[in-house]
C-alpha positions as CSV (number, residue, x, y, z in Angstrom):
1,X,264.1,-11.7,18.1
2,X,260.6,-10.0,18.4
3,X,259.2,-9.8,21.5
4,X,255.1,-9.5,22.3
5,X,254.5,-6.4,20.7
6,X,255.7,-6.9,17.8
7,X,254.7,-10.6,17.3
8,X,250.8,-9.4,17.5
9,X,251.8,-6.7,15.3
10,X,250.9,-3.5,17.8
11,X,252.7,-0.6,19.7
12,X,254.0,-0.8,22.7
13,X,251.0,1.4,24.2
14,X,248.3,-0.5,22.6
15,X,245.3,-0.9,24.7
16,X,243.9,-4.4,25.4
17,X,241.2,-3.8,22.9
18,X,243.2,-3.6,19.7
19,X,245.6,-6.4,21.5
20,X,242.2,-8.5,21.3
21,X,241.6,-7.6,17.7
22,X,245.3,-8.1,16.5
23,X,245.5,-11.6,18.3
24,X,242.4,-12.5,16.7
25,X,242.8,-11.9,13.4
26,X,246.8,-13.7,13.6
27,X,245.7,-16.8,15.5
28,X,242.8,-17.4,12.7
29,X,245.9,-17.8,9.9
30,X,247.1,-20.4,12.1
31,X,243.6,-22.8,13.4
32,X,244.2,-26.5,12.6
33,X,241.2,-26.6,10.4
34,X,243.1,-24.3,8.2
35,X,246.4,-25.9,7.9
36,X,244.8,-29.7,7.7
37,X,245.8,-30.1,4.2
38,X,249.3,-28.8,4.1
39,X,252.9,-31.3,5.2
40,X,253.2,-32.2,8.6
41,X,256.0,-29.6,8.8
42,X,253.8,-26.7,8.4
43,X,251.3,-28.0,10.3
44,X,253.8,-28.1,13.2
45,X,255.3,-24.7,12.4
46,X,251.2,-23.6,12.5
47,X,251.1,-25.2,16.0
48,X,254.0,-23.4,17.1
49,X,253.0,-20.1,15.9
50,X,249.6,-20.3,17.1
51,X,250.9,-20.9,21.0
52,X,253.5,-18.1,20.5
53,X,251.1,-15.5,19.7
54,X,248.3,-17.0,22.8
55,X,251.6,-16.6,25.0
56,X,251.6,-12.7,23.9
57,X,248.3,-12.0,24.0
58,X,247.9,-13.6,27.7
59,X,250.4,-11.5,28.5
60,X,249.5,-8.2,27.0
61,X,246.2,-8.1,28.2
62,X,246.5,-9.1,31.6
63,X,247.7,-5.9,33.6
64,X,249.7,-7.2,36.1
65,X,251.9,-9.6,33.7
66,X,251.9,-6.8,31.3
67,X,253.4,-5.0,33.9
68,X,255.7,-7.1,34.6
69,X,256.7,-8.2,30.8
70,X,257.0,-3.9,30.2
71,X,259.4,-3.5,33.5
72,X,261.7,-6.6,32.3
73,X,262.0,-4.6,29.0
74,X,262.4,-1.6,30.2
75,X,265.0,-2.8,32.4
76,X,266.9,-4.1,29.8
77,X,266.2,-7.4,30.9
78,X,265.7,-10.0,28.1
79,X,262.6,-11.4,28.4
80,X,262.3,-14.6,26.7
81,X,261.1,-14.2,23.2
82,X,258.0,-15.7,22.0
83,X,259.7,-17.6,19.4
84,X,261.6,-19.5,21.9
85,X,258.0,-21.1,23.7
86,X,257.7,-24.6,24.2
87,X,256.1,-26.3,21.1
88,X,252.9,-27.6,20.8
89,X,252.5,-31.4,21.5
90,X,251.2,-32.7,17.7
91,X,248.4,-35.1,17.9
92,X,249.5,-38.9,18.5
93,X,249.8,-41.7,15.2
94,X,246.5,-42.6,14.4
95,X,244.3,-39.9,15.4
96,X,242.2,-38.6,13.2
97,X,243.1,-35.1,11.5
98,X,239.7,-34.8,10.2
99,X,237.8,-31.8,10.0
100,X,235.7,-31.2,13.0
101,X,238.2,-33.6,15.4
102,X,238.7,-33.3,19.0
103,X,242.5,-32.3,19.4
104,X,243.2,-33.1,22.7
105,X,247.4,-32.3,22.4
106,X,246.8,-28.9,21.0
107,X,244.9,-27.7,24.2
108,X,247.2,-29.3,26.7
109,X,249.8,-27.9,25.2
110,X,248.8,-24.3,24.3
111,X,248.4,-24.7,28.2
112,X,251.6,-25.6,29.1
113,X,253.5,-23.2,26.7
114,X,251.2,-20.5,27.9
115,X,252.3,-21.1,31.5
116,X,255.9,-21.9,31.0
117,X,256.4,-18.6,28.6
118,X,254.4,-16.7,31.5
119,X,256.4,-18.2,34.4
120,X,259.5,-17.2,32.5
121,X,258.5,-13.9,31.7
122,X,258.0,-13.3,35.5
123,X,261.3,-15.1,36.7
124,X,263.6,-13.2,34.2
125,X,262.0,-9.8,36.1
126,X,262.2,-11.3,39.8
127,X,265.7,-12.7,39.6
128,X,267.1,-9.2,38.1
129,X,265.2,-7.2,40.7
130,X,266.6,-9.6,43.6
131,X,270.1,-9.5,42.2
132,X,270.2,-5.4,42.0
133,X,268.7,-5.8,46.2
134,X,271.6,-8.2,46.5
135,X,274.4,-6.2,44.8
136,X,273.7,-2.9,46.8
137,X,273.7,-4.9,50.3
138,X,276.7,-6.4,49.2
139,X,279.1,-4.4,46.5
140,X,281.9,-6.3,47.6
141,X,280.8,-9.8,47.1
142,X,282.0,-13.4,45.9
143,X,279.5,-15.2,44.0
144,X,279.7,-18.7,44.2
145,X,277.7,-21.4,42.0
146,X,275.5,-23.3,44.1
147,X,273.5,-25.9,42.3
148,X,269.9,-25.7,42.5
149,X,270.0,-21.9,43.2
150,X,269.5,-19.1,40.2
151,X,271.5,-16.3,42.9
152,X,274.1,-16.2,45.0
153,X,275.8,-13.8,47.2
154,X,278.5,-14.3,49.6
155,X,279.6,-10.8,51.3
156,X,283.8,-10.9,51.7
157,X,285.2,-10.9,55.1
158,X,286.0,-7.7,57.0
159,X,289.4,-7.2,58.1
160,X,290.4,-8.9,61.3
161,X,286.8,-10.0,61.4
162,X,286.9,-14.1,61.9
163,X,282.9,-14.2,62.2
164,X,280.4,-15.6,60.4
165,X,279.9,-14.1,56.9
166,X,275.8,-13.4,55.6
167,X,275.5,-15.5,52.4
168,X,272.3,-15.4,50.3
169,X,270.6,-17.9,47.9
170,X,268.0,-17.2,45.6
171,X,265.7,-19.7,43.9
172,X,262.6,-18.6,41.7
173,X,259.4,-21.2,41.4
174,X,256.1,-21.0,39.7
175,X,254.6,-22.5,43.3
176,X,255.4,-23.2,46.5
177,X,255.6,-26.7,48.0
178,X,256.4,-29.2,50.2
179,X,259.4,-30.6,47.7
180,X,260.9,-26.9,47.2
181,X,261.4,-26.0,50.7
182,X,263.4,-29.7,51.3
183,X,265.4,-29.5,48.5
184,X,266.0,-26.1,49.6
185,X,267.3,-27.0,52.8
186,X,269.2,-30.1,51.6
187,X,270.7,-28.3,48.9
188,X,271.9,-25.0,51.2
189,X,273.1,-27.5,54.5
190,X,275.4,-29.2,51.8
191,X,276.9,-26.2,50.3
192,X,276.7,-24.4,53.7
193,X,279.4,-27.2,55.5
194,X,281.8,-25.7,53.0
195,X,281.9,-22.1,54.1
196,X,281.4,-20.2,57.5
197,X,278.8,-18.4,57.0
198,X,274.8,-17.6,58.1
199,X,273.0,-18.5,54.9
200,X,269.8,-16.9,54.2
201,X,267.6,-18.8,51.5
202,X,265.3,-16.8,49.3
203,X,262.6,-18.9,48.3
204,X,261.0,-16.0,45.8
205,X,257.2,-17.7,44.7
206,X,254.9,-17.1,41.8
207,X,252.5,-18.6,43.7
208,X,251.8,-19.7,47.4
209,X,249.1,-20.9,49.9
210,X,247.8,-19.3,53.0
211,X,249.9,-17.6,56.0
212,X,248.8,-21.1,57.6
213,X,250.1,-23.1,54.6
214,X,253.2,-21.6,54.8
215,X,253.9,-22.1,58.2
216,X,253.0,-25.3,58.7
217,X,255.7,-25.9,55.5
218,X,258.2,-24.3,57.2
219,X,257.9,-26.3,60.0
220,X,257.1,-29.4,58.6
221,X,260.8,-29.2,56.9
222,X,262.9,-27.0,59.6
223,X,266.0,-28.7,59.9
224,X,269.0,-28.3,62.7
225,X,272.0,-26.3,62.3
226,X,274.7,-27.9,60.9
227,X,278.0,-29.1,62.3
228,X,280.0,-25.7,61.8
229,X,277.1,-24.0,64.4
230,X,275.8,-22.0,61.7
231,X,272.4,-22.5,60.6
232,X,270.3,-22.0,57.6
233,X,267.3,-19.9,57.3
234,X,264.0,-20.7,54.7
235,X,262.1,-16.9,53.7
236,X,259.7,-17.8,51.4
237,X,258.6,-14.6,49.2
238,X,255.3,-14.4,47.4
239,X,257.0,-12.3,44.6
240,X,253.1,-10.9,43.5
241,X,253.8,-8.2,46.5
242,X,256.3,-9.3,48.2
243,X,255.5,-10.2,50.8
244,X,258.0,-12.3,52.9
245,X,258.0,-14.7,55.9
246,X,260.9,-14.4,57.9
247,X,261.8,-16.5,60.9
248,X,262.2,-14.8,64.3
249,X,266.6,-16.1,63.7
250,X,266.9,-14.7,60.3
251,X,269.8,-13.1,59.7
252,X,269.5,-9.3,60.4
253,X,270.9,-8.6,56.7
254,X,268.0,-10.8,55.5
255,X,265.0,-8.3,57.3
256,X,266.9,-5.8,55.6
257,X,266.9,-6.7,52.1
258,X,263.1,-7.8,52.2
259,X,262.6,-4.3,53.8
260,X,264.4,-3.4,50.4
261,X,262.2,-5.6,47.9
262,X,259.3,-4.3,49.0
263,X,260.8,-0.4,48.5
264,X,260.3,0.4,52.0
């Protein structure tokens, strides 16, 4: 599968300027006005194309998601190929295909495959640089599947040691809300009754309000610890630095590993 670079045709240390020129000589093949006359199935494989190769170029151009996009591949990591983006919503029965018509479903959804293949990009990256933080705090670990999270890492039991064992969740979104931090916390309680053990809930954000905002989330959703004693601890992480908020009673192994994301 091709990833960005070569979708738009250009080396992998192409500078945003030839990007610019690749991407617009490509996505011209592909405009609407110049596919209007062939079958409905090219005219959806046009669509598709054309939001593939905006998905690259947004990408490629912007540093930071550049960045991030050369890091996942140099890492090894598969990002998601561009052939794999979300496709184009075709205009509704009815309207007109007409030369010169507004078409409405093209732009939402050159939109919304531009920010789900960007969201992705970014997850793929975050979730394998959390797991490495999480592998080297624990080498010896179990990891069991806990719906709703994309990590999880329970360290074993030390001999003759009956307390509680640190367990950490993982879950990437594009933003932070009210909804992710209570499903969060219903979804960690739940698998938390099953287990001993002090579970520490990565909450790892693309995107996230003010120090204020995040607070007053936090507390807005804080539940009690549940019937084993053990509680359960929200960190929300803005993943574009890093930047964590951790509760005065997070677990001790928790400090450590944002310490750890942040290269400190």
């Amino acid at each position: 599968m091709k990833n960005y670079y070569d979708l738009l045709q250009v080396p992998a240390d192409a500078p945003a300027a030839q990007i610019k020129q690749a991407f617009r000589q490509l996505i011209a093949r592909y405009h609407p006005d110049k596919v209007q006359h062939l079958g409905e199935e090219f005219q959806a494989l046009a669509e598709e194309r054309s939001a593939e190769l905006t998905i690259a170029y947004k990408t490629l151009v912007d540093p930071a998601q550049r960045e991030v996009y050369d890091q996942s591949l140099a890492a090894g990591v598969p990002p998601p190929a561009a052939e794999a983006a979300p496709a184009p919503m075709s205009a509704p029965p009815g309207l007109s295909s007409a030369p010169g018509a507004p078409v409405c479903g093209w732009a939402r959804a050159d939109a919304d495959a531009l920010r789900a293949g960007r969201d992705a990009v970014v997850k793929r990256a975050v979730l394998g640089r959390v797991d490495q933080v999480f592998a080297r705090a624990f080498p010896a670990s179990e990891r069991p599947h806990v719906p709703g999270f994309d990590l999880s890492c329970l360290s074993k039991p030390k001999l003759f040691d009956l307390g509680a064992r640190s367990w950490l969740l993982a879950k990437f979104v594009p933003h932070l809300t009210g909804d992710v931090v209570q499903e969060a916390w219903s979804r960690a309680l739940r698998a938390s009754r099953a287990r001993k053990a002090v579970l520490s809930v990565f909450v790892l954000a693309g995107e996230m309000g003010s120090k204020r905002d995040v607070a007053d989330l936090l507390a807005a959703n804080r539940r009690p610890a549940n019937g084993s004693g053990q509680g359960v601890t929200i960190i929300p992480v803005d993943v574009r630095d890093w930047n964590a908020w951790v509760p005065a009673e997070a677990d001790p192994t928790a400090r450590t590993l944002v310490a750890r994301l942040r290269g400190e």
